[in-house]
C-alpha positions in Angstrom: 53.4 -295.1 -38.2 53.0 -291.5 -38.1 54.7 -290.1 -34.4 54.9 -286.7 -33.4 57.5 -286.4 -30.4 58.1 -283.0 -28.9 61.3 -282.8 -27.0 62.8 -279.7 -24.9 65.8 -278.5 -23.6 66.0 -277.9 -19.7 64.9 -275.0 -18.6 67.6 -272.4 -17.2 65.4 -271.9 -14.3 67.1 -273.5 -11.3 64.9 -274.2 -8.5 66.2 -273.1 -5.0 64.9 -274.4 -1.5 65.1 -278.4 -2.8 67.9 -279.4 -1.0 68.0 -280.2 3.2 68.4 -277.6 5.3 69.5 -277.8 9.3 67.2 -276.0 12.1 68.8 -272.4 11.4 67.9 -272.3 7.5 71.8 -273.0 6.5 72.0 -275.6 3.8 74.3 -278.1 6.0 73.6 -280.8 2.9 73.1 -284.0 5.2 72.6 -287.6 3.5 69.3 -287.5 1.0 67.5 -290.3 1.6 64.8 -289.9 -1.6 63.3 -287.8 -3.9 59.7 -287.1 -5.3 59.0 -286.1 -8.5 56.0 -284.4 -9.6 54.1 -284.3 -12.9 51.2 -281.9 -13.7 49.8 -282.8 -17.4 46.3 -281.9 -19.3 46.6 -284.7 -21.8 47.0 -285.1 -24.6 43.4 -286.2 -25.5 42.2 -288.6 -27.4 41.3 -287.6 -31.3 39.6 -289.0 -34.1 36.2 -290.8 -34.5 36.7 -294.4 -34.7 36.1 -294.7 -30.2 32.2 -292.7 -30.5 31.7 -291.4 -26.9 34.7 -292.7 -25.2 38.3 -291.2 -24.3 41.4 -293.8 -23.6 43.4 -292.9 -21.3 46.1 -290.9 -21.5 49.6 -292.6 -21.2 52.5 -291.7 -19.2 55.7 -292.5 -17.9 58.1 -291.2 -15.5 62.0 -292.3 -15.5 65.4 -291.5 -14.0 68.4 -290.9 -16.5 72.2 -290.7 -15.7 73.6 -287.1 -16.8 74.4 -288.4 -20.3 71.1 -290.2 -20.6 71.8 -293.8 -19.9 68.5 -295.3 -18.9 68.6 -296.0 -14.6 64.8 -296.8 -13.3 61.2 -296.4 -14.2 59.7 -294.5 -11.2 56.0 -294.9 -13.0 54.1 -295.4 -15.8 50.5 -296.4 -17.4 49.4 -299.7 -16.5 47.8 -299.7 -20.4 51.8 -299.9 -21.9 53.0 -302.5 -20.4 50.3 -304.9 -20.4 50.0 -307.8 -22.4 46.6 -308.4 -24.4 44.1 -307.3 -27.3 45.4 -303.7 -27.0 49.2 -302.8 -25.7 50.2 -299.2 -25.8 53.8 -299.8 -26.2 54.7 -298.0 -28.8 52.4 -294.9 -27.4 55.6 -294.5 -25.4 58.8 -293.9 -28.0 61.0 -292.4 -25.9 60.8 -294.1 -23.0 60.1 -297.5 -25.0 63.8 -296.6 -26.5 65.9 -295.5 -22.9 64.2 -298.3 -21.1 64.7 -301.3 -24.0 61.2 -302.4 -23.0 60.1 -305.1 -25.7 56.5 -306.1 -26.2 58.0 -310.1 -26.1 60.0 -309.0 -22.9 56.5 -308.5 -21.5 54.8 -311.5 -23.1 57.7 -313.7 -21.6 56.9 -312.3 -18.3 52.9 -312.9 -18.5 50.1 -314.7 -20.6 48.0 -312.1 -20.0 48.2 -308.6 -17.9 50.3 -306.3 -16.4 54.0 -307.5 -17.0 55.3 -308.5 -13.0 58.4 -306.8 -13.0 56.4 -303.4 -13.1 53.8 -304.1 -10.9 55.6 -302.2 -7.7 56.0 -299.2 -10.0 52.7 -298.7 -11.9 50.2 -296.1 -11.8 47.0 -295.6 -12.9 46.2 -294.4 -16.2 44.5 -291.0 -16.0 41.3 -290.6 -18.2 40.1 -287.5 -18.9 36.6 -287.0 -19.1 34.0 -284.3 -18.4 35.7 -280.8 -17.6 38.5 -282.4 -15.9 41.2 -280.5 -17.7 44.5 -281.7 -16.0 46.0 -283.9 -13.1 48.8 -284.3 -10.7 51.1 -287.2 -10.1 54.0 -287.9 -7.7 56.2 -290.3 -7.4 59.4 -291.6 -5.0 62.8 -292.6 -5.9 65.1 -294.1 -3.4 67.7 -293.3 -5.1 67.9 -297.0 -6.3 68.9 -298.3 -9.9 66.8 -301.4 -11.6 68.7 -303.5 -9.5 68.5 -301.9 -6.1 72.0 -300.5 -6.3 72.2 -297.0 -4.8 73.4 -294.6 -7.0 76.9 -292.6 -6.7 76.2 -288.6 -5.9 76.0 -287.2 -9.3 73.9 -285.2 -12.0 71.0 -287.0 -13.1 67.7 -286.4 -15.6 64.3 -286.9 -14.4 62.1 -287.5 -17.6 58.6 -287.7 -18.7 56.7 -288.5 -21.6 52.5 -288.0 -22.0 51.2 -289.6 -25.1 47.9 -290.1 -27.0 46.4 -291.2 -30.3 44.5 -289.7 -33.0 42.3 -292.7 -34.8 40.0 -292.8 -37.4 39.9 -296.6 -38.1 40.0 -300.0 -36.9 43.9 -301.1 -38.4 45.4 -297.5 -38.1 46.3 -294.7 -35.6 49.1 -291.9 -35.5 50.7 -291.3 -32.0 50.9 -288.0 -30.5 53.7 -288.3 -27.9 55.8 -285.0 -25.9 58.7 -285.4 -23.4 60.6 -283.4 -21.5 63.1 -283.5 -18.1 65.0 -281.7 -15.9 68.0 -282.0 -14.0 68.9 -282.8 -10.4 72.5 -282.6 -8.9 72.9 -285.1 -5.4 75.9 -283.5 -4.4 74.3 -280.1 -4.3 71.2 -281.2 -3.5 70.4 -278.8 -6.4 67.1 -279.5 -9.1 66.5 -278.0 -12.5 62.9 -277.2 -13.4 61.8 -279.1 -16.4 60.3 -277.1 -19.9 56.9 -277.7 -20.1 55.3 -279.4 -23.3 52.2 -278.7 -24.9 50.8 -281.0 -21.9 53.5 -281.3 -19.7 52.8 -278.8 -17.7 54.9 -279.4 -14.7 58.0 -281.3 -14.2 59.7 -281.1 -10.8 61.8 -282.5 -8.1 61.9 -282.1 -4.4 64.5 -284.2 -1.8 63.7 -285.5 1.3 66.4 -286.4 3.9 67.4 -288.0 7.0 66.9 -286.2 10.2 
């Protein structure tokens, strides 16, 4: 199978104003209690003939890495990849497929048929692209969680993406066309890196929030 994976470096462009500030606009750095991530992608689109008339949706996911890229937490992805049925898009997915160790008989032990359980509180709907609509926003919350609900130790951490699509021309083959990117985020400093943009990606960013 034919994949085409674009990955970036972070940008160099450090993004100031993310962290908590007190009443008097000092950075007095109090506990951060989450933080949202935003992704702003136009696709990729569907291409090939073999669907006349009809655009799948394009595939996403959206994850939280330790500095050195250990996998931590799926924040959200395409309900489409980790369903179980006629049509999974698993493998639409490489890079994430490979941080998270996501299996398509994980998923199958987990369900007969649909969307795998353990995902269900962190889904999001796919985003099809029809019309003129020519991109679309998503955020999403971590509480600072791992998998397991453990908070995580102040530290550097990656927030990652990954937009993905196929190009299909007949029934028993299709060639994956898949781009991710992330950026950086340090808890201590309350400090974010702005993510390289893909061909698609066009937006990858974070933001804290913190107690009052």
């Amino acid at each position: 199978m034919f994949r085409i994976i674009i990955t970036l470096c972070l940008s160099v462009l450090v993004l100031f104003g993310t962290g908590c500030n007190n009443d008097n606009g000092v950075e007095a750095k109090p506990t951060i209690s989450s933080a949202t991530i935003t992704l702003r992608f136009s696709g990729p689109r569907y291409a090939g003939s073999f669907y006349s008339g009809f655009l799948p949706a394009t595939d996403h996911a959206v994850w939280i890495e330790e500095a050195d890229g250990q996998y931590v937490k799926t924040l959200g992805i395409s309900k489409s990849v980790i369903s179980v049925g006629d049509s999974p898009h698993l493998d639409h997915l490489p890079t994430w497929m490979a941080k998270s160790g996501t299996t398509y008989e994980a998923l199958q032990a987990e369900t007969e048929e649909g969307v795998a359980p353990s995902f269900d509180a962190v889904s999001a709907a796919s985003v099809y692209f029809l019309g003129d609509v020519t991109d679309s926003t998503l955020v999403f919350e971590w509480d600072l969680k791992d998998g397991e609900g453990n908070r995580v130790l102040e530290g550097n951490f990656r927030f990652c993406a990954e937009v993905a699509n196929i190009m299909k021309d007949e029934a028993t083959a299709y060639q994956i066309n898949a781009e991710n990117t992330y950026g950086s985020m340090n808890l201590k400093e309350q400090s974010t890196t702005l993510a390289d943009s893909t061909q698609h990606i066009l937006e990858l960013s974070a933001e804290y929030r913190c107690n009052e």
